[in-house]
Structures are given as C-alpha cells and as structure tokens.
C-alpha positions, 0 to 999 in steps of 0.5 A: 197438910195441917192447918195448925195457923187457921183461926177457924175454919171456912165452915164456920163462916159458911155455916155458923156466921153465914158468911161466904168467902166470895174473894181473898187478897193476900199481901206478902212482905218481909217484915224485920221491924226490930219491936217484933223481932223482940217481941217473939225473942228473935234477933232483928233481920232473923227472917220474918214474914207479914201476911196481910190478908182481906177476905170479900164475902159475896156481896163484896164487903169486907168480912175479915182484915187479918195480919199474921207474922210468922218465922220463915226459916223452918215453915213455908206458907200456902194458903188453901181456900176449899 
C-alpha cells in the first residue's frame, strides 16, 4: 500500500522533530463546497472528501492540525499509524 498522500513520514517526527504521536483523531465529512469543486476542476456535488485530522504528542499537545481534500470515486482512505 502506498503512502503517496503522506506529507512526511512518522520517522521524521520521531527521529528529526523528536516529536512522538502519542493519539490522532480524524474527522471524515463529504465536503461538496462549489469553490473547491472549481478549484480542483470538478463539478460541484462530484464526490468529495474532507479529512481533518489532530495528531496529540505524548505530553498531549497538539503537534500537527491537517485538513486534506480528496476525490473519492476511484481511491478509498486508510489511515495507518506504525
């Protein structure tokens, strides 16, 4: 399996950051706003995904806020912490 969305690995913020993910909450939502849709060069109501996500280090403050938008027809969305 790829991680091909990853922005950067785990080990880099174990190893480079020292920063540990201790916890990581993730909110699914469709997300059809019609000023994304335009912005990706889709049609509005084409199926669209929002992935928020809030990584707690082991100390429990926040590390890392993310949001990611993605195109669900062809790709489907796992999310693996190793």
């Amino acid at each position: 399996m790829s991680r091909a969305g990853c922005q950067y690995p785990l080990r880099t913020l174990r190893g480079t950051l020292r920063v540990t993910i201790y916890q990581a909450e993730e909110y699914l939502r469709p997300s059809p706003h019609e000023r994304e849709a335009e912005l990706l060069g889709i049609q509005p109501g084409h199926p669209l995904q929002e992935i928020a996500r809030l990584a707690m280090s082991i100390d429990r403050k926040p590390v890392e806020w993310r949001v990611s938008r993605c195109l669900t027809t062809d790709h489907r969305y796992v999310c693996i912490i190793d």
